[in-house]
C-alpha positions, 0 to 999 in steps of 0.5 A: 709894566717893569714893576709889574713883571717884577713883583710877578717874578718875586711872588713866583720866587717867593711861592717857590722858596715856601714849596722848597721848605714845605717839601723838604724834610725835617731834621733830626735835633740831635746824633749824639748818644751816650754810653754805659756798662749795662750793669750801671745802666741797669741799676741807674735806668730811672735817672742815668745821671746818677751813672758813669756816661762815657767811659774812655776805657773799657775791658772787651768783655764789658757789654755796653749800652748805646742810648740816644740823647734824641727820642723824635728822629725816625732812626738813631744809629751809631757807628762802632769804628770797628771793622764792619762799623766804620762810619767812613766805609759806610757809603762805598760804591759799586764799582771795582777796584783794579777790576779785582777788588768789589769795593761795596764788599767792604761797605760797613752797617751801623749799629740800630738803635732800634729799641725802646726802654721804660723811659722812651729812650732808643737804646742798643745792647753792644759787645766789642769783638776785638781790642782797639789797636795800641795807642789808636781808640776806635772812633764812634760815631753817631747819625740821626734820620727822619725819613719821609716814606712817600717823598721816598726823602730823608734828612739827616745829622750827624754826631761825633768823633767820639773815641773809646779804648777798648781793651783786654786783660781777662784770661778766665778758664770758666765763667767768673765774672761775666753775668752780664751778658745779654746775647744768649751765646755761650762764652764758656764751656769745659768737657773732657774725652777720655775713653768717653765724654765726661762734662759738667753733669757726668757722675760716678763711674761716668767719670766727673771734674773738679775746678781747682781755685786759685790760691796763692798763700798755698801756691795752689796754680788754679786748674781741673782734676779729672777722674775719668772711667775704670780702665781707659787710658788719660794718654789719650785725653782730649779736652774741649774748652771755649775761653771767649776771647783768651788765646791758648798756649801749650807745650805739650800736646796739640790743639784743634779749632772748631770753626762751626762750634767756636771750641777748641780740642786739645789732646793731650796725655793727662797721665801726669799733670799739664799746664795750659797757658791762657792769653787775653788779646793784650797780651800778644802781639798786635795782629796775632789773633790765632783762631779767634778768626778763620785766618789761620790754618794751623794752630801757630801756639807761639809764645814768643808772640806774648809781649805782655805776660801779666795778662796770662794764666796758667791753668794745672790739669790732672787726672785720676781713676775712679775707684 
C-alpha cells in the first residue's frame, strides 16, 4: 500500500516536472552582438567577417551598426551605458525617493534592434550623444527575449559587459567629412544677417559667402568671406551656424542659442574681420558642455575650460560690399 502511495506520489511528481518544463518559455540562444561603423558594415554586409567588429574606440561623430549575433529570439536589445540607456537603470520602481525624487523618471530604455538586413540579421543604426567620461568607457550591454503573448510570459538572456570609448576630436564649421549619417537631421548649417538673410543659395546684389579652405603652406586660417547688400551696415552682422556637436568660443561679440532650432546666433561687427574659436567636447573640461544641453541659461563662452587646444579650430570671418 506504501509503495502504492509512493509510486502515485512520484507519478504526480513527475507529470508536474513535465507540465513546468512544457509551460515554461524557451530561452534565447545567445545576447550578444557586434558592432561596426556603418561604412565598413555597408561595404562588408555579404561577409562581416571580412569587417572590423568591435572597435574599442570611436569618434562621437561615427554612426555605428548594432547587429545581433542571435536571428531566433523574439526581441534583440542592446543597452548603450549612456544616460538614458543604462542597463542598471532599466528596472527602477515606482516609488519615491525622499518623497521627492520619482525613481521610475529615471528608468532607462534600451535600444531595439528591430530591423531585418539582406541577410536576416536584427540590426540598429546607433550615434553616441556625448563622449564617455575620461578614462570611464561606456559599458554595453546586450538582452535577448522570447515572449510567449498568450502566457502573457518571457524568458530572457543576457550578454556583456562590453566597453566602448567614445571620443571627440572634430571641430568642422561645415560638413567634410560626414556622409554617413543616416537619421536624416541636419548637423551643418551656415547663414548670415546682415541687413537681410543672406544663405547658401543668395546670389548677387542678395548678398552670397564663400568657404575660405585651409591652407598651411599660404598661412591661410580657413574661414567665411561674406559679401553682403549695397548700403547696410556688417557692424551689426548675425551670423546663424549649427556645428553638431563642437562647442563655440568668441572674444568679440555675443552668442545666442536656439533650443527649438539647435543653432546658434552670433552677433558681431564683420566691418573687420573676427575669429570664431570651435571646440570638440574633448577638448573642454569634463561637465562643461555650454548649449549642447538645456543646462545652461546663459552663454558662459570661457576659455579657460579648454584643456585640450589640439582639438580647436579657428575659423577667419570677413565681409565686403557687393559692387
Amino acid at each position: 500500500m506504501n509503495m502504492k502511495k509512493y509510486s502515485i506520489f512520484a507519478l504526480i511528481a513527475l507529470v508536474a516536472s513535465l507540465s513546468s518544463c512544457k509551460n515554461k518559455v524557451e530561452e534565447p540562444d545567445t545576447a550578444e552582438f557586434n558592432w561596426y561603423l556603418v561604412e565598413d558594415y555597408n561595404a562588408n554586409m555579404l561577409d562581416l567577417s571580412k569587417a572590423n567588429a568591435n572597435p574599442s574606440t570611436i569618434e562621437l561623430s561615427d554612426e555605428l551598426v548594432f547587429v545581433a549575433k542571435g536571428t531566433d529570439a523574439s526581441a534583440y536589445v542592446v543597452w548603450t551605458g549612456e544616460v538614458g540607456h543604462e542597463y542598471s537603470m532599466r528596472s527602477l520602481p515606482d516609488s519615491l525617493i525622499k518623497d521627492t525624487v520619482n525613481n521610475v523618471s529615471k528608468k532607462a530604455a534600451g535600444v531595439a534592434l528591430a530591423s531585418k538586413d539582406g541577410m536576416g540579421r536584427f540590426y540598429k543604426n546607433y550615434n553616441f550623444s556625448t563622449i564617455s567620461p575620461a578614462g570611464s568607457p561606456f559599458q554595453m550591454y546586450g538582452t535577448a527575449r522570447n515572449y510567449d503573448y498568450e502566457k502573457q510570459d518571457y524568458s530572457e538572456v543576457k550578454a556583456g559587459p562590453y566597453s566602448i570609448e567614445v571620443i571627440d576630436t572634430q571641430t568642422d564649421l561645415w560638413n567634410a567629412a560626414d556622409p554617413y549619417n543616416s537619421g536624416g537631421y541636419q548637423k551643418y548649417s551656415l547663414s548670415f544677417k546682415i541687413g537681410s538673410l543672406i544663405s547658401s543659395t543668395s546670389t548677387g546684389a542678395k548678398g552670397s559667402y564663400e568657404l575660405i579652405y585651409e591652407d598651411t603652406e599660404k598661412g591661410i586660417k580657413p574661414g567665411v568671406c561674406v559679401t553682403y547688400p549695397a548700403g547696410k551696415d556688417p557692424a551689426k552682422a548675425s551670423v546663424i551656424f549649427k556645428v553638431n556637436n563642437c562647442i563655440p568660443f568668441v572674444s568679440d561679440g555675443t552668442i545666442t542659442y536656439s533650443v527649438k532650432f539647435g543653432t546658434y546666433t552670433w552677433n558681431v561687427d564683420l566691418s573687420s574681420p573676427k575669429t570664431l574659436v570651435l571646440a570638440s567636447q574633448s577638448a573642454v573640461e569634463e561637465g562643461y558642455t555650454s548649449y549642447l544641453t538645456n543646462a545652461d541659461e546663459a552663454y558662459p563662452n570661457d576659455k579657460s575650460k579648454i584643456v585640450k587646444s589640439e582639438y580647436t579650430k579657428e575659423y577667419v570671418f570677413s565681409a565686403k560690399e557687393y559692387k
